[in-house]
N, CA, C and O atoms as a DFTB+ gen file, in Angstrom:
732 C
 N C O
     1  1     -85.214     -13.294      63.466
     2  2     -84.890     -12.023      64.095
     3  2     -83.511     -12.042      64.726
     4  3     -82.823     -11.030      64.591
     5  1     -83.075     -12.977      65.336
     6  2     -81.954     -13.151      66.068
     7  2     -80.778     -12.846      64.963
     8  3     -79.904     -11.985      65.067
     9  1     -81.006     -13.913      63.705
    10  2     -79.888     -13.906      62.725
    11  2     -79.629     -12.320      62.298
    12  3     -78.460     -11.946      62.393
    13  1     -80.669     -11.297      61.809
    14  2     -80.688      -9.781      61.207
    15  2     -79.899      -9.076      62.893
    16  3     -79.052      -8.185      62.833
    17  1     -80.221      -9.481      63.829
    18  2     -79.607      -8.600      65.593
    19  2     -78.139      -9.122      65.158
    20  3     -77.236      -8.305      65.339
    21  1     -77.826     -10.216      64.678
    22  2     -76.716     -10.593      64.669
    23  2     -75.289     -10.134      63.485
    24  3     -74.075      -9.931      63.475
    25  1     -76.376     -10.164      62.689
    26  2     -75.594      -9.652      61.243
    27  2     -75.358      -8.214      61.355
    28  3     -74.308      -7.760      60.901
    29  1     -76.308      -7.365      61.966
    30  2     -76.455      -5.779      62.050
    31  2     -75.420      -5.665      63.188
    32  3     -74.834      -4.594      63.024
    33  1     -75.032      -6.193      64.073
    34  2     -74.094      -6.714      65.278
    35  2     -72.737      -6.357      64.835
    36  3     -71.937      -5.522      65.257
    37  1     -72.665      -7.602      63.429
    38  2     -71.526      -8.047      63.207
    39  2     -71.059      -6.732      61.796
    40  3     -69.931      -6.649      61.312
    41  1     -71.872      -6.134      61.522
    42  2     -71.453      -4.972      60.491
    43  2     -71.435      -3.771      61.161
    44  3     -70.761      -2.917      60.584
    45  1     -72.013      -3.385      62.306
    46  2     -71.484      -2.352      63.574
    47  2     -69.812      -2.801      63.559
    48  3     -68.934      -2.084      63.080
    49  1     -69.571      -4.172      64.203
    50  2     -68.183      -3.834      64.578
    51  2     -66.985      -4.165      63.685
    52  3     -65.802      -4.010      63.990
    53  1     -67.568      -4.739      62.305
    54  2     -66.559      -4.524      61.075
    55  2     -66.290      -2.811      60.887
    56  3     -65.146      -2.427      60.641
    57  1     -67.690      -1.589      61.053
    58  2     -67.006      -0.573      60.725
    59  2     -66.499      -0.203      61.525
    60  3     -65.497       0.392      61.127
    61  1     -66.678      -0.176      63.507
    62  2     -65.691       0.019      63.630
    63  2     -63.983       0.094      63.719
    64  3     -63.163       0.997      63.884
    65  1     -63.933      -1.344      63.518
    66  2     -62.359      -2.000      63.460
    67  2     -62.242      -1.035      62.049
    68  3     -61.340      -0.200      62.115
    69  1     -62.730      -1.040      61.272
    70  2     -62.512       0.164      60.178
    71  2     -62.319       1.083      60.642
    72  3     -62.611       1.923      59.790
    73  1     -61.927       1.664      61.673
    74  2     -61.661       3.268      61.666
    75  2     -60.177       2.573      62.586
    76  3     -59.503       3.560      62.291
    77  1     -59.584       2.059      63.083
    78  2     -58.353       1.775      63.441
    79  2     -57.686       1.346      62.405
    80  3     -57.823       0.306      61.761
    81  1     -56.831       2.362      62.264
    82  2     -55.419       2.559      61.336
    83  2     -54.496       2.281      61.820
    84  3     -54.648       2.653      62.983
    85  1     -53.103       1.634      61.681
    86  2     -51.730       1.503      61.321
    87  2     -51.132       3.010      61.250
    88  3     -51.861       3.940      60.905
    89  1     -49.797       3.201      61.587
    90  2     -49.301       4.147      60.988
    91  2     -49.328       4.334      59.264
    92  3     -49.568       3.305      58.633
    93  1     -49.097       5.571      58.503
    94  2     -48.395       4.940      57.352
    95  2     -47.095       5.329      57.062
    96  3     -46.847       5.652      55.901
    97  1     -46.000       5.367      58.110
    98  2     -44.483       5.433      58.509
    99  2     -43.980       4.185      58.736
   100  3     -44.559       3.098      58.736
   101  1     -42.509       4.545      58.986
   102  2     -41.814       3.169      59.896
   103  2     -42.531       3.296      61.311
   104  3     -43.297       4.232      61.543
   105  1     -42.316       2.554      62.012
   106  2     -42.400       1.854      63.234
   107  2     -41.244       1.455      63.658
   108  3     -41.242       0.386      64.268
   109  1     -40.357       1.943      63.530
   110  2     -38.689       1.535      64.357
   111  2     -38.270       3.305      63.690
   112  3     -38.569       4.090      62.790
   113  1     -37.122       3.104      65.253
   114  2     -36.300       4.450      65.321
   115  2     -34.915       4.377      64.755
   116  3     -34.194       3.381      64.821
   117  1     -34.604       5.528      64.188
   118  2     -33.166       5.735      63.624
   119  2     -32.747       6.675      63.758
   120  3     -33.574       7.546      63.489
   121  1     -31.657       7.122      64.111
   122  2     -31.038       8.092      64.514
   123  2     -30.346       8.894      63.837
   124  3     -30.009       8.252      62.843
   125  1     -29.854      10.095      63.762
   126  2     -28.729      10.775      62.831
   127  2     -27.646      10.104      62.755
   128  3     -27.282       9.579      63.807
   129  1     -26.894       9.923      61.676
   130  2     -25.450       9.270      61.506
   131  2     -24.516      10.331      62.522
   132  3     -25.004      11.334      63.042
   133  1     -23.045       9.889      62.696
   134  2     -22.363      11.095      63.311
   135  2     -22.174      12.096      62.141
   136  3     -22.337      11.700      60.987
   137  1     -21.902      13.126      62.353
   138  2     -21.693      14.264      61.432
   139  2     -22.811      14.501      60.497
   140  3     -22.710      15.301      59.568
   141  1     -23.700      13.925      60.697
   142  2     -25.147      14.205      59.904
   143  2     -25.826      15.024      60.635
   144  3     -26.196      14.604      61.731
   145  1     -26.200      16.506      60.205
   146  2     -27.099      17.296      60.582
   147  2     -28.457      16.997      60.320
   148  3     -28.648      16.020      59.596
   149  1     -29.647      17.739      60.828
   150  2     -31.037      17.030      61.149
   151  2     -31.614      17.291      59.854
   152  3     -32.584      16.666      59.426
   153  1     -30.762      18.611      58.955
   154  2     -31.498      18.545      57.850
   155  2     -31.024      17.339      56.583
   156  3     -31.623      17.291      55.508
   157  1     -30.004      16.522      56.885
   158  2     -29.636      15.748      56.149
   159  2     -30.378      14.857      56.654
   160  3     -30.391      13.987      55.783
   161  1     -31.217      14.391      57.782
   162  2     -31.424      13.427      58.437
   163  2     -32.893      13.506      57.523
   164  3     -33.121      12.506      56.842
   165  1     -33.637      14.334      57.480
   166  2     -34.670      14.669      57.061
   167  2     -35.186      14.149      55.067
   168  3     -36.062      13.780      54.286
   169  1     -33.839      14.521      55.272
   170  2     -34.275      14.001      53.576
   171  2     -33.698      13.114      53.208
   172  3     -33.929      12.903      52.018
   173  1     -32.787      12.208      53.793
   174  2     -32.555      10.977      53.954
   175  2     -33.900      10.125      54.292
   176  3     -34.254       9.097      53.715
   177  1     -34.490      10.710      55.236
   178  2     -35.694      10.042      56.052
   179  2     -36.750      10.349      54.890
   180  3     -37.801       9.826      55.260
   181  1     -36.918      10.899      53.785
   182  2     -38.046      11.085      53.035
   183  2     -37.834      10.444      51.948
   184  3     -38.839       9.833      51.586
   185  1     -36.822      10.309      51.179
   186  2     -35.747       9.102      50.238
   187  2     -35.901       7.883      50.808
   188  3     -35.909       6.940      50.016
   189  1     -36.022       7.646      51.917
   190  2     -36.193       6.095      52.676
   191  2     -37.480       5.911      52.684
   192  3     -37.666       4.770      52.261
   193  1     -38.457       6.404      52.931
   194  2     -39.886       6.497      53.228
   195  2     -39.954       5.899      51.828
   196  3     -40.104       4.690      51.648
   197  1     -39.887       6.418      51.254
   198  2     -39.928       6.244      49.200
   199  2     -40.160       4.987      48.963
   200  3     -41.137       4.393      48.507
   201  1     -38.327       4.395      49.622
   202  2     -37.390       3.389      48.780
   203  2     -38.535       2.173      49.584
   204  3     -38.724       1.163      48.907
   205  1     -39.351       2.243      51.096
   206  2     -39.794       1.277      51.549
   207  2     -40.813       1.063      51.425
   208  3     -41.170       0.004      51.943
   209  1     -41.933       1.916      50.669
   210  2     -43.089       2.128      49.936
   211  2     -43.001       1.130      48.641
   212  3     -43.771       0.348      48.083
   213  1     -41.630       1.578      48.454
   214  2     -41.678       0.470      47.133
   215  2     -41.435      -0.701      47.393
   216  3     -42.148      -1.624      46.998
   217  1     -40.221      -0.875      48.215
   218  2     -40.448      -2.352      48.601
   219  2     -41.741      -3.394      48.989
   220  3     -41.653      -4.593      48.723
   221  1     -43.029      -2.781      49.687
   222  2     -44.203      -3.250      49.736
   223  2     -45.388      -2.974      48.498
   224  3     -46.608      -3.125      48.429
   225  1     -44.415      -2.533      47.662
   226  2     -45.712      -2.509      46.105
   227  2     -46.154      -1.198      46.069
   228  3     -46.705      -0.830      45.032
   229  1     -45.975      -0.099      47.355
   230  2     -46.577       0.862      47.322
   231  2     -48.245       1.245      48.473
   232  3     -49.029       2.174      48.671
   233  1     -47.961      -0.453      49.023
   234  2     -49.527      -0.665      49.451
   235  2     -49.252      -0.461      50.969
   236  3     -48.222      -0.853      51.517
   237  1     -50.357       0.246      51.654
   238  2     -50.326       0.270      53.481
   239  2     -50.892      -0.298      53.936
   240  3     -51.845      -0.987      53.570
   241  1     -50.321      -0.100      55.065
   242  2     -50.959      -1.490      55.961
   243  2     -52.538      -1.708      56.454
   244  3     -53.107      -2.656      56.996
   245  1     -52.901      -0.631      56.094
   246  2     -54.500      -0.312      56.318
   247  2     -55.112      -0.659      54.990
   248  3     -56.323      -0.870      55.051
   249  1     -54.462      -0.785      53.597
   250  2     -55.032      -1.736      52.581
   251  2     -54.886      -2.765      52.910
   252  3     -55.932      -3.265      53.325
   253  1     -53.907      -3.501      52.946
   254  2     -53.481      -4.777      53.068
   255  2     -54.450      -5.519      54.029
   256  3     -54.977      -6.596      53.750
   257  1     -54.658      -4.739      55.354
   258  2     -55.820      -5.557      55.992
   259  2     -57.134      -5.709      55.501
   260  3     -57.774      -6.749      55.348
   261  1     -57.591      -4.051      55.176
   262  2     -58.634      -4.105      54.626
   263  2     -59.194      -5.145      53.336
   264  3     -60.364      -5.517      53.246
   265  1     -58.190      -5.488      52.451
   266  2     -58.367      -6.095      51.560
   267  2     -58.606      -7.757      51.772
   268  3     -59.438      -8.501      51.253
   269  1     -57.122      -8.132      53.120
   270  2     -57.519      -9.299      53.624
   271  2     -58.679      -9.586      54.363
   272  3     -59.178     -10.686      54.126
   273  1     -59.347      -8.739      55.362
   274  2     -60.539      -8.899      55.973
   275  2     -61.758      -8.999      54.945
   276  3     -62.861      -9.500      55.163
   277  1     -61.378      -8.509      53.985
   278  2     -62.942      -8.470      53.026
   279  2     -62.675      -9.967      52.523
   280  3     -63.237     -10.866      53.148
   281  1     -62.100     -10.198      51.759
   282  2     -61.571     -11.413      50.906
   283  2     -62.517     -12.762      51.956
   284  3     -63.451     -13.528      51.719
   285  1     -61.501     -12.428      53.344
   286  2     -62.087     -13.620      54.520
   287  2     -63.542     -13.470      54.313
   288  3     -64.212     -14.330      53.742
   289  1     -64.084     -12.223      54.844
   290  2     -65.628     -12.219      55.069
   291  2     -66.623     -12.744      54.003
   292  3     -67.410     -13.567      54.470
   293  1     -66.767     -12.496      52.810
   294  2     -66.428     -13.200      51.405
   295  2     -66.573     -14.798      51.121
   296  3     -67.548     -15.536      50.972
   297  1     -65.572     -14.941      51.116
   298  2     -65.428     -16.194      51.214
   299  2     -66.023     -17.190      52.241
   300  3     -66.361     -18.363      52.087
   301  1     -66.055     -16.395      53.326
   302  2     -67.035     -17.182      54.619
   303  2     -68.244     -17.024      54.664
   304  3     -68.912     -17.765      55.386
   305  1     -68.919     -15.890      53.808
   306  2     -70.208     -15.753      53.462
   307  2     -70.756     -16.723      52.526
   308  3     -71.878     -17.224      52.597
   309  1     -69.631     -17.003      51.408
   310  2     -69.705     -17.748      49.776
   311  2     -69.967     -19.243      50.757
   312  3     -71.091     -19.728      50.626
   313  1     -69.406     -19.669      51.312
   314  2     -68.962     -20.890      52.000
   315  2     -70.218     -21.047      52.814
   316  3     -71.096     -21.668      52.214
   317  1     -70.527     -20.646      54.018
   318  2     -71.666     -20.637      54.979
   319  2     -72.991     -20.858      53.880
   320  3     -73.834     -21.720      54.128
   321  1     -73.074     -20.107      52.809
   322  2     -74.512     -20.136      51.825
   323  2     -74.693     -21.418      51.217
   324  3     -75.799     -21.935      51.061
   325  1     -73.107     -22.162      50.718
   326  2     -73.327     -23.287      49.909
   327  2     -73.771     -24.312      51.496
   328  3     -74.826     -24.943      51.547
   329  1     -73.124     -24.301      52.242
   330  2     -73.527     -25.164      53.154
   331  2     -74.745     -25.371      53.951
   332  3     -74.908     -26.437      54.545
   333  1     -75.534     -24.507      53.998
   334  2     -76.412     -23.855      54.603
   335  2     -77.814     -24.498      53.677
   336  3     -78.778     -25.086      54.168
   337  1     -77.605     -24.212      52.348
   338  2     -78.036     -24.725      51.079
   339  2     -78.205     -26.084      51.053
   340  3     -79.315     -26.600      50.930
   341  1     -77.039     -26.789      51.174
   342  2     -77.125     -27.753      51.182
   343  2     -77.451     -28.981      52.551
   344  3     -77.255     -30.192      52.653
   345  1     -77.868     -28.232      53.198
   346  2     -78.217     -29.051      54.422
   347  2     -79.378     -28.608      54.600
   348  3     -80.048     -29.618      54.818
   349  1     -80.237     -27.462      54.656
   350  2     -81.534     -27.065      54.988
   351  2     -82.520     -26.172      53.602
   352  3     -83.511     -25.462      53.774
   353  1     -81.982     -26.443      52.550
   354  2     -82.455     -25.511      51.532
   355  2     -82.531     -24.068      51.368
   356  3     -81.588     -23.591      51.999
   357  1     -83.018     -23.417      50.974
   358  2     -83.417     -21.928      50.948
   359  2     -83.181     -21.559      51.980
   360  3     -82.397     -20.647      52.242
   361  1     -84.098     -22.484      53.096
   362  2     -84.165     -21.067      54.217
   363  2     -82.719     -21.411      55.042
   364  3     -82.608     -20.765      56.084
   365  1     -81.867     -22.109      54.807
   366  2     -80.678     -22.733      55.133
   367  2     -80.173     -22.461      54.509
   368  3     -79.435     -23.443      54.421
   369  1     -79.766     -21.662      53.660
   370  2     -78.454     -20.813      52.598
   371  2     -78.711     -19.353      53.246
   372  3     -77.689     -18.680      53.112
   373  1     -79.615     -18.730      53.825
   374  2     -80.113     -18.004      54.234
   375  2     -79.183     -17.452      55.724
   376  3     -78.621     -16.392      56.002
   377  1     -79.390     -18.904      56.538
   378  2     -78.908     -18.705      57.647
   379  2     -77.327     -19.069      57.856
   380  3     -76.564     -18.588      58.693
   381  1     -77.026     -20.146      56.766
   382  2     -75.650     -20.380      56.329
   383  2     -75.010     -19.271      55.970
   384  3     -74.027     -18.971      56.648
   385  1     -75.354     -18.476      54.945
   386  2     -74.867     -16.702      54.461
   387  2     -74.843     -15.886      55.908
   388  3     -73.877     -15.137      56.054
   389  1     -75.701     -15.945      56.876
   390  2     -75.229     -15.076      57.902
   391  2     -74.460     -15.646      58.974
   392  3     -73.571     -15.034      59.566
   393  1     -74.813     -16.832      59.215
   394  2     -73.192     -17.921      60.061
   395  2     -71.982     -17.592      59.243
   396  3     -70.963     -17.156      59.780
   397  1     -72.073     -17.789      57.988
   398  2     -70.905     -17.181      57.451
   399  2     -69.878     -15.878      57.648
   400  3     -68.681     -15.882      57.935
   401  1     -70.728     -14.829      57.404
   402  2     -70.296     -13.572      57.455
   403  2     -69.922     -13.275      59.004
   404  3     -69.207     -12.361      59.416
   405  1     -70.495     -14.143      59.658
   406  2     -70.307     -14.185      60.772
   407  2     -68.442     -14.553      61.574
   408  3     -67.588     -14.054      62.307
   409  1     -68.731     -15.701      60.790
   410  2     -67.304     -16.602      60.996
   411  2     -66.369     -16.254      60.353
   412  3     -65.223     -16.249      60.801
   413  1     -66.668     -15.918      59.251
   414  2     -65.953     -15.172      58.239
   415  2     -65.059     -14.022      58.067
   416  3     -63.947     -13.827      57.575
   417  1     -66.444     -12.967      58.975
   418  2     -65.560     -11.509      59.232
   419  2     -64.942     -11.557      60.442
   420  3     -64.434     -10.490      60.786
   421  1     -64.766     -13.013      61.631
   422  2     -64.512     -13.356      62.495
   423  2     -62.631     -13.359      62.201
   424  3     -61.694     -12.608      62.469
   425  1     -62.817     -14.630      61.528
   426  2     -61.764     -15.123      61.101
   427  2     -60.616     -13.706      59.885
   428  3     -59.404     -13.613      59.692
   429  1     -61.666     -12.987      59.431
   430  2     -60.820     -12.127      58.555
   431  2     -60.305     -11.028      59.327
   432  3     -59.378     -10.437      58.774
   433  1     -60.664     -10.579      60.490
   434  2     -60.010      -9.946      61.319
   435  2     -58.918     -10.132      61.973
   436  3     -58.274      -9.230      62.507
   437  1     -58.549     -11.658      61.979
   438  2     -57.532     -12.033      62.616
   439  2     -56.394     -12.478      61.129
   440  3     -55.238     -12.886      61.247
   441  1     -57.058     -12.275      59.951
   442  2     -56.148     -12.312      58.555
   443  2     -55.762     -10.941      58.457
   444  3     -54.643     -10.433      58.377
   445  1     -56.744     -10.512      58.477
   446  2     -56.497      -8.708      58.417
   447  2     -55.234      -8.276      59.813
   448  3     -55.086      -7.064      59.974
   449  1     -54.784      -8.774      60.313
   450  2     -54.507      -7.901      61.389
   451  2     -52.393      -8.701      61.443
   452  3     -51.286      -8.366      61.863
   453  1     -52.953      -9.665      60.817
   454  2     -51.544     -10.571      60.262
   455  2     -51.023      -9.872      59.123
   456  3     -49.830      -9.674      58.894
   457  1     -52.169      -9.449      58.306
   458  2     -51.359      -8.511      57.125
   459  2     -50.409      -7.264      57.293
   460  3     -49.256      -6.953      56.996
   461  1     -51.704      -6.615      58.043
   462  2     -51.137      -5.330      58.470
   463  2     -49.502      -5.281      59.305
   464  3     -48.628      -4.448      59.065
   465  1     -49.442      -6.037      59.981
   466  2     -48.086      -6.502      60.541
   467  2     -47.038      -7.356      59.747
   468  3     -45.834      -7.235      59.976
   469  1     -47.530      -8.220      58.809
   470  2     -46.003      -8.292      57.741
   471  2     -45.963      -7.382      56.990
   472  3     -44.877      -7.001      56.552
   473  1     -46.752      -6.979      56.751
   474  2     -46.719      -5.485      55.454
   475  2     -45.271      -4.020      56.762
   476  3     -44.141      -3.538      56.680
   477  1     -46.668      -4.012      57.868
   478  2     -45.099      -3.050      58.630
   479  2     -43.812      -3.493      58.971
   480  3     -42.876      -2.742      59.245
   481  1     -43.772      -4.717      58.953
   482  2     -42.578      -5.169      59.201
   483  2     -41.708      -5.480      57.697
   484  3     -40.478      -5.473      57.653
   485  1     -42.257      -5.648      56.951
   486  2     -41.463      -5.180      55.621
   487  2     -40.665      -4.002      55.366
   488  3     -39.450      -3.958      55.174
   489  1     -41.721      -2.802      55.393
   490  2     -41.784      -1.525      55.390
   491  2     -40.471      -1.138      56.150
   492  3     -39.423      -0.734      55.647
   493  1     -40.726      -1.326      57.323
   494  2     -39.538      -1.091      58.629
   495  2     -38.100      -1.830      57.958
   496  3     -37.160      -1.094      57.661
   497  1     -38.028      -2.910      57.803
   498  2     -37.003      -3.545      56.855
   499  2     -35.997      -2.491      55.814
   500  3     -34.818      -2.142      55.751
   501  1     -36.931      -2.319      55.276
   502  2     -36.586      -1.281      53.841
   503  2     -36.063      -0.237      54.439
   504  3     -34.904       0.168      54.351
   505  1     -36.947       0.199      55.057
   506  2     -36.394       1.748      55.692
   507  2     -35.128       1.422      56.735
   508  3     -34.274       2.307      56.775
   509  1     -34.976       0.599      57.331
   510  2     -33.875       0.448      58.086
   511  2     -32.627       0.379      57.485
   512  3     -31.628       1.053      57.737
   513  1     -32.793      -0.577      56.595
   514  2     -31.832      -0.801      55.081
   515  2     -31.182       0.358      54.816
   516  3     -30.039       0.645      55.170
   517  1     -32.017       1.086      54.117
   518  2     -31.911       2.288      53.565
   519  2     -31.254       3.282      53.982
   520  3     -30.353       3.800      53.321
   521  1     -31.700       3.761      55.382
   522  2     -31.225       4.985      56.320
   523  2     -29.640       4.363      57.123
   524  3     -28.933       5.210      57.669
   525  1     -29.173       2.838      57.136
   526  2     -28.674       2.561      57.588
   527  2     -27.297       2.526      56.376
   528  3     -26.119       2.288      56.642
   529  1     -27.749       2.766      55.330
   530  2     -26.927       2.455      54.091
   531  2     -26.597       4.068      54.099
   532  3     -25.416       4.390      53.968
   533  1     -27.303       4.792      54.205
   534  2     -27.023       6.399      53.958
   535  2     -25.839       6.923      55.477
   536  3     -25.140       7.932      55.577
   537  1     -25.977       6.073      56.197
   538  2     -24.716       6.164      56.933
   539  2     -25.429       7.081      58.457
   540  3     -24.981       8.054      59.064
   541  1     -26.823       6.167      58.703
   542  2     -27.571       6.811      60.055
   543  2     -27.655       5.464      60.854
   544  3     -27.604       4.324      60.392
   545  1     -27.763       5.766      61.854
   546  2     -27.854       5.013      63.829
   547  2     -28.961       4.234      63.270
   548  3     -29.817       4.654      62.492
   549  1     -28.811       2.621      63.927
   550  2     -29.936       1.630      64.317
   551  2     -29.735       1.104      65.384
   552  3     -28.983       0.178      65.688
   553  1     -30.734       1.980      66.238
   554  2     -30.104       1.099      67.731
   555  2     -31.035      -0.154      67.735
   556  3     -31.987      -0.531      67.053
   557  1     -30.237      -0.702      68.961
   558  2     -30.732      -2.280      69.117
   559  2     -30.136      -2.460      70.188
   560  3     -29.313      -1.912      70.921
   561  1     -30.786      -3.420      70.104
   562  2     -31.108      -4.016      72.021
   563  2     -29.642      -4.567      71.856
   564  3     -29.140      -4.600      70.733
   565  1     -28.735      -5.135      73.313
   566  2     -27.683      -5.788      73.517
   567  2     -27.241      -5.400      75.105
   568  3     -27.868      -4.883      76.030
   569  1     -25.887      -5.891      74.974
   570  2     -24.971      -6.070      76.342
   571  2     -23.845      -5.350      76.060
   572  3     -22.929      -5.565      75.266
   573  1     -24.117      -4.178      77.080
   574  2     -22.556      -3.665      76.778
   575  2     -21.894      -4.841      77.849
   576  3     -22.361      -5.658      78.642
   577  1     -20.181      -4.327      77.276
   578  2     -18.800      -5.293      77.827
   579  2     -17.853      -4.406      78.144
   580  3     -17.634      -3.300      77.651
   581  1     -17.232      -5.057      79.125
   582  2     -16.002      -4.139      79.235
   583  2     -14.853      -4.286      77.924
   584  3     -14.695      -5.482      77.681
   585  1     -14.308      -3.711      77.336
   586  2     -13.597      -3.671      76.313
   587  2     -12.113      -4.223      76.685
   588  3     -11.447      -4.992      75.992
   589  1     -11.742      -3.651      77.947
   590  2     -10.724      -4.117      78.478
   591  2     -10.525      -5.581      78.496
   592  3     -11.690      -5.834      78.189
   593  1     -10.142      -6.406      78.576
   594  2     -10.069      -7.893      78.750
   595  2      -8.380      -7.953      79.841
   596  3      -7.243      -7.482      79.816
   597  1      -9.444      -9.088      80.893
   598  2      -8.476      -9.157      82.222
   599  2      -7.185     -10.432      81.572
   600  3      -7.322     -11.251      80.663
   601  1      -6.297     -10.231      82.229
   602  2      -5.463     -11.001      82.006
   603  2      -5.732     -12.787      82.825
   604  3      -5.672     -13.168      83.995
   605  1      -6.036     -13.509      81.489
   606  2      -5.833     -14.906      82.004
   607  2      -4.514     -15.349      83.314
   608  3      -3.298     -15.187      83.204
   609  1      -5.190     -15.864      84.356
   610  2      -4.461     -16.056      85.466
   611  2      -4.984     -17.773      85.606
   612  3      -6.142     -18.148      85.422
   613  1      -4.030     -18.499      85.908
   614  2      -3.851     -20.011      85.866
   615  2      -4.520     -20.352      87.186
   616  3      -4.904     -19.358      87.803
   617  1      -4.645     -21.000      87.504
   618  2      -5.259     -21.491      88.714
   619  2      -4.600     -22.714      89.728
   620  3      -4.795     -23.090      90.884
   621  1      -3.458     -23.211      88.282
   622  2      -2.902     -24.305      88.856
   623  2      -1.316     -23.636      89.442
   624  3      -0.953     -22.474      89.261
   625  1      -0.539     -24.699      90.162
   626  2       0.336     -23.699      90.838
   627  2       1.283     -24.145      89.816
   628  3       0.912     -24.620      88.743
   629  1       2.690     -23.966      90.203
   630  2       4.098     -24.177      89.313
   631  2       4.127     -25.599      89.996
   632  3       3.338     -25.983      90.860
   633  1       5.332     -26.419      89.377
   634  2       5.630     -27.856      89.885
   635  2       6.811     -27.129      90.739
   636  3       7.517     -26.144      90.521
   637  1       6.703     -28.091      91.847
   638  2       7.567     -27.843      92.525
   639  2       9.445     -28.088      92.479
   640  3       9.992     -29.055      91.949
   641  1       9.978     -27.228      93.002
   642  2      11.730     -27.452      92.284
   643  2      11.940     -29.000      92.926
   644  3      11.512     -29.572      93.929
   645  1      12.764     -29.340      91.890
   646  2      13.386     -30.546      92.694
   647  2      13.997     -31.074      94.036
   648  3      14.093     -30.093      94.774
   649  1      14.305     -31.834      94.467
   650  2      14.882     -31.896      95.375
   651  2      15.960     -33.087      95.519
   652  3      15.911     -33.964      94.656
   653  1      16.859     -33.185      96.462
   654  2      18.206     -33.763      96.981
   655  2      17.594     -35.468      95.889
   656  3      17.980     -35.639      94.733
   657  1      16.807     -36.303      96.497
   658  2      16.514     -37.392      96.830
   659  2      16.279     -37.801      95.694
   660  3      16.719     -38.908      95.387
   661  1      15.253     -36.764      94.403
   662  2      14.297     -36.664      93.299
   663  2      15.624     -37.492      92.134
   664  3      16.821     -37.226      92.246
   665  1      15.201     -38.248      91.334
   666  2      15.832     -38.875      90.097
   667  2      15.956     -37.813      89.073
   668  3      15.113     -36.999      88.696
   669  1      17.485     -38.035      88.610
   670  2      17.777     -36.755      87.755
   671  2      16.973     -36.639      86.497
   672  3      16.579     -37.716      86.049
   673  1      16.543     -35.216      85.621
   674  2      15.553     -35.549      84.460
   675  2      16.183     -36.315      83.514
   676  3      17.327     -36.750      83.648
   677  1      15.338     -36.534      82.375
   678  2      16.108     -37.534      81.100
   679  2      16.786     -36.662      80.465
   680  3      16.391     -35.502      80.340
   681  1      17.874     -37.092      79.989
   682  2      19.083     -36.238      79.031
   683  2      17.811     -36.020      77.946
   684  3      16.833     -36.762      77.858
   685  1      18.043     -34.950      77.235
   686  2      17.776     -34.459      76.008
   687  2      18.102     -35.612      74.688
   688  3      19.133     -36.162      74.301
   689  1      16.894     -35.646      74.313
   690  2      17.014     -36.259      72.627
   691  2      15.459     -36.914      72.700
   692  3      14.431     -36.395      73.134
   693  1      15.752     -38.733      71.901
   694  2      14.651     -39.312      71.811
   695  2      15.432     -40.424      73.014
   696  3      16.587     -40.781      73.249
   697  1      14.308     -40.656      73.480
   698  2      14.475     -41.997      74.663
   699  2      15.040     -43.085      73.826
   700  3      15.002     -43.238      72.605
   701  1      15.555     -43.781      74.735
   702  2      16.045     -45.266      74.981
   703  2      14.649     -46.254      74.596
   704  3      13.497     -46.091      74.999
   705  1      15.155     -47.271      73.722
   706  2      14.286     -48.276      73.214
   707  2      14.115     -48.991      74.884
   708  3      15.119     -49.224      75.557
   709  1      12.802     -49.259      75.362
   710  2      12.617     -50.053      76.081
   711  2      13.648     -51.459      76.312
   712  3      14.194     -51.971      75.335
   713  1      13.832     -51.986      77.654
   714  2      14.637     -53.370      77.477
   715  2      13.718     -54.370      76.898
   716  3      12.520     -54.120      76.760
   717  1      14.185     -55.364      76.598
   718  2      13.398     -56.352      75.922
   719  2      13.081     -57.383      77.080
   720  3      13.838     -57.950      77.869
   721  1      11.708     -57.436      76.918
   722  2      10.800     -58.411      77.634
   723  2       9.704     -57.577      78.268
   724  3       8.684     -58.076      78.743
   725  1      10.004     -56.113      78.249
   726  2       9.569     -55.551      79.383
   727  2       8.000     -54.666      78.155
   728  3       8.016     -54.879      76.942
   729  1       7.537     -54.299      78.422
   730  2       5.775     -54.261      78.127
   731  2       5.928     -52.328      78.359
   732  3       4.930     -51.615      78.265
């Protein structure tokens, strides 16, 4: 009884995570280019939508999970039965098949939810590409600077002028060969 409370449990909250969708847009903002009016912006933005659809095969991010979460659950069902089987017989493939689906649709939720996020972050890629190639705004994070740049100021002082006492500088050229003996 526990295992059927559990399985009926665990297929309650597979459908609900089934009703949470992804967009099926970008997920990052872009702006009008300069001199681009909103209706150029618009069908630029529907030409991009296109070009980043294709870049992901055509597939959304609400397939992509869906497809990965089943695959997991699946496979953790296939897996839990042989084991289950093989350690307790019949009635142990039984309870292995619902530990499975268990662990399974556990684990495929957290595959499913990895998909859905490289798939949008592809998507976003493309479209950024795209709208950014058609000659529109990608803002992004940074530091503004002052543009101006201060004038390098030394820190060290001038040498001081000579004086009365001070040894005159060396004449101009190449120096005098050392005297001999001297290091």
């Amino acid at each position: 009884m526990k295992l059927a409370t559990k399985v009926v449990s665990l297929g309650a909250l597979l459908l609900l995570g089934g009703c949470v969708s992804m967009p099926s847009g970008p997920g990052v903002m872009v702006l009008p280019g300069t001199g681009k009016n909103f209706d150029q912006f618009r069908a630029d933005d529907m030409e991009c939508r296109q070009f980043a659809s294709d870049q992901v095969g055509g597939s959304t991010p609400d397939s992509a999970a869906e497809n990965s979460g089943l695959k997991s659950a699946a496979v953790g069902t296939a897996v839990g039965a042989v084991a289950g089987a093989i350690i307790g017989g019949h009635r142990g493939a039984a309870t292995g098949a619902g530990a499975g689906l268990i662990i399974g649709g556990a684990s495929g939720a957290g595959a499913a939810a990895g998909s859905q996020r490289s798939l949008q972050q592809r998507y976003d890629f493309g479209y950024q590409q795209c709208m950014y190639a058609k000659g529109h705004r990608i803002p992004t994070a940074g530091r503004f600077e002052n543009s101006a740049r201060r004038p390098v100021t030394s820190t060290y002082a001038p040498p001081p002028p000579p004086t009365a006492d001070a040894p005159p500088p060396p004449p101009p050229g190449t120096p005098p060969p050392p005297p001999p003996g001297a290091r």
